[in-house]
One Martini backbone bead per residue (centre of mass of N, CA, C, O) as a GRO file, in nm:
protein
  181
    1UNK     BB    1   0.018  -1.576   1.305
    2UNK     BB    2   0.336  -1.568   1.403
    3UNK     BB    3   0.625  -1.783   1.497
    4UNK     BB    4   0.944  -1.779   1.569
    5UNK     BB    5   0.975  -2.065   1.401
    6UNK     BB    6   0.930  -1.874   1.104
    7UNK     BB    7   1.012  -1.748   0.840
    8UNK     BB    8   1.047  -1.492   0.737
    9UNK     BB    9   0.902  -1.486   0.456
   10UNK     BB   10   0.657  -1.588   0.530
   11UNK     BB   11   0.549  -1.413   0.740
   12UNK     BB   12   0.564  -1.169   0.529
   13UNK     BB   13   0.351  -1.332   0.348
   14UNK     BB   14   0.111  -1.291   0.535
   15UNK     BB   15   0.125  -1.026   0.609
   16UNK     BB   16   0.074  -0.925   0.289
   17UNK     BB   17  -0.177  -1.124   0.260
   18UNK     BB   18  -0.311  -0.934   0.513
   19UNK     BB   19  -0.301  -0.671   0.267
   20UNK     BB   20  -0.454  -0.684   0.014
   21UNK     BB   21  -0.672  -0.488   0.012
   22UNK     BB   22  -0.426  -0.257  -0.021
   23UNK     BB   23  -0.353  -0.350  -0.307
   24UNK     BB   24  -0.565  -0.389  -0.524
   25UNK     BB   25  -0.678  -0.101  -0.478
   26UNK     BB   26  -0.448   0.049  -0.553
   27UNK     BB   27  -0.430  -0.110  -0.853
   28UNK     BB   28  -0.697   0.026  -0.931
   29UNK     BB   29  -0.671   0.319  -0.936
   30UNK     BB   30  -0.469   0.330  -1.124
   31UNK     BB   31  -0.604   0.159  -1.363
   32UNK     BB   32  -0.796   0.434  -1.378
   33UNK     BB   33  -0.625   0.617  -1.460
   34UNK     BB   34  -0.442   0.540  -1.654
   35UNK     BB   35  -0.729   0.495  -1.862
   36UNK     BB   36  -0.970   0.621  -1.798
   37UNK     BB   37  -1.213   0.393  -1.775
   38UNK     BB   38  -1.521   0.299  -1.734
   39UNK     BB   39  -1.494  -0.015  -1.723
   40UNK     BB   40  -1.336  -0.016  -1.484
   41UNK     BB   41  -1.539   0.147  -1.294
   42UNK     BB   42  -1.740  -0.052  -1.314
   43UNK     BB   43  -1.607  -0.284  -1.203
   44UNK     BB   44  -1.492  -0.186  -0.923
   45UNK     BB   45  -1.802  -0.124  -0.830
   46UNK     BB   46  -1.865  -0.432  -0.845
   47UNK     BB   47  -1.687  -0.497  -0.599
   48UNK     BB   48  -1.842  -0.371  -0.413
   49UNK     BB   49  -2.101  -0.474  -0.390
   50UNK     BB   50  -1.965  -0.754  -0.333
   51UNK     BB   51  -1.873  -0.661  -0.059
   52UNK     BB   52  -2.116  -0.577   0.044
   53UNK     BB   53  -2.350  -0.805   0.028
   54UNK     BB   54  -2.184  -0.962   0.213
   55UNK     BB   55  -2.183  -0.830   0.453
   56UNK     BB   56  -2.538  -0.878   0.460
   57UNK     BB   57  -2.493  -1.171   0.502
   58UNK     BB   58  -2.378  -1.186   0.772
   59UNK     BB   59  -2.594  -1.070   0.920
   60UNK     BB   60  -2.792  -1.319   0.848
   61UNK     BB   61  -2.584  -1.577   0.919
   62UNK     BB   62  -2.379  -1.508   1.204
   63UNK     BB   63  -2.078  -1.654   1.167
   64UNK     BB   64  -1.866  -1.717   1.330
   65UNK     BB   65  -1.537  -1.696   1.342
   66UNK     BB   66  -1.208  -1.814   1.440
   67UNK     BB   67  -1.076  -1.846   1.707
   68UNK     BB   68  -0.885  -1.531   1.732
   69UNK     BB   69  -0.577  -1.333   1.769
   70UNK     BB   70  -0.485  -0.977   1.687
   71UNK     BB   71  -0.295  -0.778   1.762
   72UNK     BB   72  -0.443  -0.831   2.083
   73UNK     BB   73  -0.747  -0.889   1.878
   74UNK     BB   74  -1.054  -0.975   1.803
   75UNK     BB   75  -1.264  -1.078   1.572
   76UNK     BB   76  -1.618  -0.962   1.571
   77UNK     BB   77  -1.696  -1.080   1.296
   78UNK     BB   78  -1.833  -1.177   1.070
   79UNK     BB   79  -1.747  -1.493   0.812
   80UNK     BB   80  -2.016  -1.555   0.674
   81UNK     BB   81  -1.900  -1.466   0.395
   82UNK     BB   82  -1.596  -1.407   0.292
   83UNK     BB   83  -1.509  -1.155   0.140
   84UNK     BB   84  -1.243  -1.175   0.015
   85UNK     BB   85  -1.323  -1.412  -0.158
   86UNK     BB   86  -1.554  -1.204  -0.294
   87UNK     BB   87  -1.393  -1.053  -0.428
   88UNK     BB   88  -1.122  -1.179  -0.553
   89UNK     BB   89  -1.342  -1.352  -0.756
   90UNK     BB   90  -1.438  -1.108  -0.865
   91UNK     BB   91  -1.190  -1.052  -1.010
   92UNK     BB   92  -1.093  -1.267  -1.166
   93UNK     BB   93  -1.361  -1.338  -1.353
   94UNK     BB   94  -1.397  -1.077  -1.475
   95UNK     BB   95  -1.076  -1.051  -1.636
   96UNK     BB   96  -1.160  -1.293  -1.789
   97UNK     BB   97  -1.428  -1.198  -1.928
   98UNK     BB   98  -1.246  -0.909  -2.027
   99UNK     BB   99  -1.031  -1.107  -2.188
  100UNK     BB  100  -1.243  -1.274  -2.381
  101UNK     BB  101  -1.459  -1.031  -2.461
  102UNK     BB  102  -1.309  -0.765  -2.468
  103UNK     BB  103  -1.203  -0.455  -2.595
  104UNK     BB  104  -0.901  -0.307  -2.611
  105UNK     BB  105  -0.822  -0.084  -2.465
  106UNK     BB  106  -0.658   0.205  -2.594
  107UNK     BB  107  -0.416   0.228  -2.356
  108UNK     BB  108  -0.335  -0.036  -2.452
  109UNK     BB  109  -0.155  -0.303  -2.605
  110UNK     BB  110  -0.191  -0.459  -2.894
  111UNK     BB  111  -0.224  -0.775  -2.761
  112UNK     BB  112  -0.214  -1.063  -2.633
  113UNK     BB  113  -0.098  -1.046  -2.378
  114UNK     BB  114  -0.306  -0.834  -2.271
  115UNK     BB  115  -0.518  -1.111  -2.261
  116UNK     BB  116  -0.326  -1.320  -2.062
  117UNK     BB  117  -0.188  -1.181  -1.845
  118UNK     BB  118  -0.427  -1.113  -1.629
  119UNK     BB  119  -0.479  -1.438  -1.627
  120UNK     BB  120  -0.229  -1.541  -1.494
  121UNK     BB  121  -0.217  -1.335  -1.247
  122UNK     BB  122  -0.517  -1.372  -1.105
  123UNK     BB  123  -0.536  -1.633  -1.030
  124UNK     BB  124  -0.279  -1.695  -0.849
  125UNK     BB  125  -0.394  -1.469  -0.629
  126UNK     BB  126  -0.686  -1.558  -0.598
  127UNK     BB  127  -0.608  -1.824  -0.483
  128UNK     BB  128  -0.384  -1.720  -0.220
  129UNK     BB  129  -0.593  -1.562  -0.092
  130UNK     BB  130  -0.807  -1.788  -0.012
  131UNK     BB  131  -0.589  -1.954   0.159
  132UNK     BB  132  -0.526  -1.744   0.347
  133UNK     BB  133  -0.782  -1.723   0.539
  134UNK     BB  134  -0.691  -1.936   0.644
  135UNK     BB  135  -0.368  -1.957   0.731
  136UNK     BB  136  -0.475  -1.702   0.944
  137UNK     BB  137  -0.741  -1.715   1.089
  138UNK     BB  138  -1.052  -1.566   0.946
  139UNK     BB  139  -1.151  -1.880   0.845
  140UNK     BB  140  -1.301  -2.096   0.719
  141UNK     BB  141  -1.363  -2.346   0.431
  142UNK     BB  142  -1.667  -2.254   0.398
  143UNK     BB  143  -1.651  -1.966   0.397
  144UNK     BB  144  -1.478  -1.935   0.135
  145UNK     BB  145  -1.672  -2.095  -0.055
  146UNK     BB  146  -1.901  -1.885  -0.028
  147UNK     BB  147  -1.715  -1.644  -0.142
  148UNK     BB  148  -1.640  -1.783  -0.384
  149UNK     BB  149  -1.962  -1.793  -0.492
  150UNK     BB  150  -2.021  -1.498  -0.469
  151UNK     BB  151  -1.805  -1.423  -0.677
  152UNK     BB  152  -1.951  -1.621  -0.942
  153UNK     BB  153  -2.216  -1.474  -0.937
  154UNK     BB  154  -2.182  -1.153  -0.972
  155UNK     BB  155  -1.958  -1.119  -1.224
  156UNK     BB  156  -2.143  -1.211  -1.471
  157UNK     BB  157  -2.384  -1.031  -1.412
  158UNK     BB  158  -2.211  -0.757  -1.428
  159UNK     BB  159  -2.111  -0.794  -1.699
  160UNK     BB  160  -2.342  -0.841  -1.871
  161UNK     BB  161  -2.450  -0.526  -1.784
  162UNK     BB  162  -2.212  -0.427  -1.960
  163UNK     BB  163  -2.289  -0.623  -2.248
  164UNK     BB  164  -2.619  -0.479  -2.219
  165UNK     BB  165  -2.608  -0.137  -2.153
  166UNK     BB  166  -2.381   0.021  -2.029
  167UNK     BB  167  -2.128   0.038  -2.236
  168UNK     BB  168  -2.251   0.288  -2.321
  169UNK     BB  169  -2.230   0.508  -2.120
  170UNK     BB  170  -1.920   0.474  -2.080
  171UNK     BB  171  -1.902   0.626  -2.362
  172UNK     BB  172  -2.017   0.857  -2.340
  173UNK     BB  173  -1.852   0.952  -2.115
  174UNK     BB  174  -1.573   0.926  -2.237
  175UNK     BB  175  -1.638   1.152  -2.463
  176UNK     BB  176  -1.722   1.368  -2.242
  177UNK     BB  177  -1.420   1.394  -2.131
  178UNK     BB  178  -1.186   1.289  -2.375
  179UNK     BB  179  -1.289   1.211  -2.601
  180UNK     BB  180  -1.179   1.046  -2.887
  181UNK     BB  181  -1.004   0.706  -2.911
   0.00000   0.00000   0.00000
């Protein structure tokens, strides 16, 4: 991943980035909590299916990854098309269509902020991730554009079914659990 004569900053950026999905996830959790929203939890529900379907999908594309040894062994999965990319692609998407699109949750604070701000933050975010596969030699080109191609085609997908009558199910259930909000 990284050799000696390497910025300690890079390194750790690196090794960081190894490590996004430990990262997006943990801040998932928190904001399902936080929020209390079944709407986040539909959200997080799709990430997991678009992480599922490209994973299904690798199994019948067979592409091998870049051959690479990574602390002291090889990674043995198939590499098209990237999860990360197809999964991080899907939270960018998701946000940004959430964010111009649906009302902002009762636990948010009703700002312009609110719906600018996660969309500032997810795209360079969700692109360093992107970028960072190539970077670690965990795929190749081809591999991350076919990832972020899955994650742009199942996001809108995902939202539409939240915004054409799965969003009425969600407010029941908010409503069956926490009461009026």
């Amino acid at each position: 991943m990284a050799d000696s004569s390497e910025s300690p900053f890079k390194t750790y950026g690196l090794r960081f980035l190894d490590e996004t999905h430990t990262v997006v996830t943990g801040l998932t959790a928190c904001f399902i909590l936080y929020t209390r929203s079944t709407g986040v939890a539909y959200f997080a529900g799709g990430a997991v299916l678009c992480s599922t379907t490209v994973k299904v999908i690798k199994r019948f594309v067979r592409q091998p990854r870049p051959v690479q040894v990574i602390r002291g062994k090889r990674k043995t999965s198939y590499g098209m098309p990237s999860t990360h990319s197809a999964t991080i692609t899907f939270f960018a998407t998701y946000i940004i269509l959430s964010c111009l699109y649906l009302p902002i949750h009762p636990t948010l604070p009703s700002s312009p902020l609110t719906r600018v701000l996660p969309i500032v933050i997810s795209i360079p975010w969700a692109a360093t991730i992107v970028v960072s596969r190539i970077w670690l030699g965990h795929h190749t080109l081809p591999q991350v554009i076919a990832g972020c191609a899955c994650g742009l085609v199942l996001a809108p997908l995902w939202f539409r079914l939240w915004t054409h009558g799965a969003n009425e199910y969600g407010r029941a259930i908010e409503h069956a659990l926490f009461g009026q909000r």
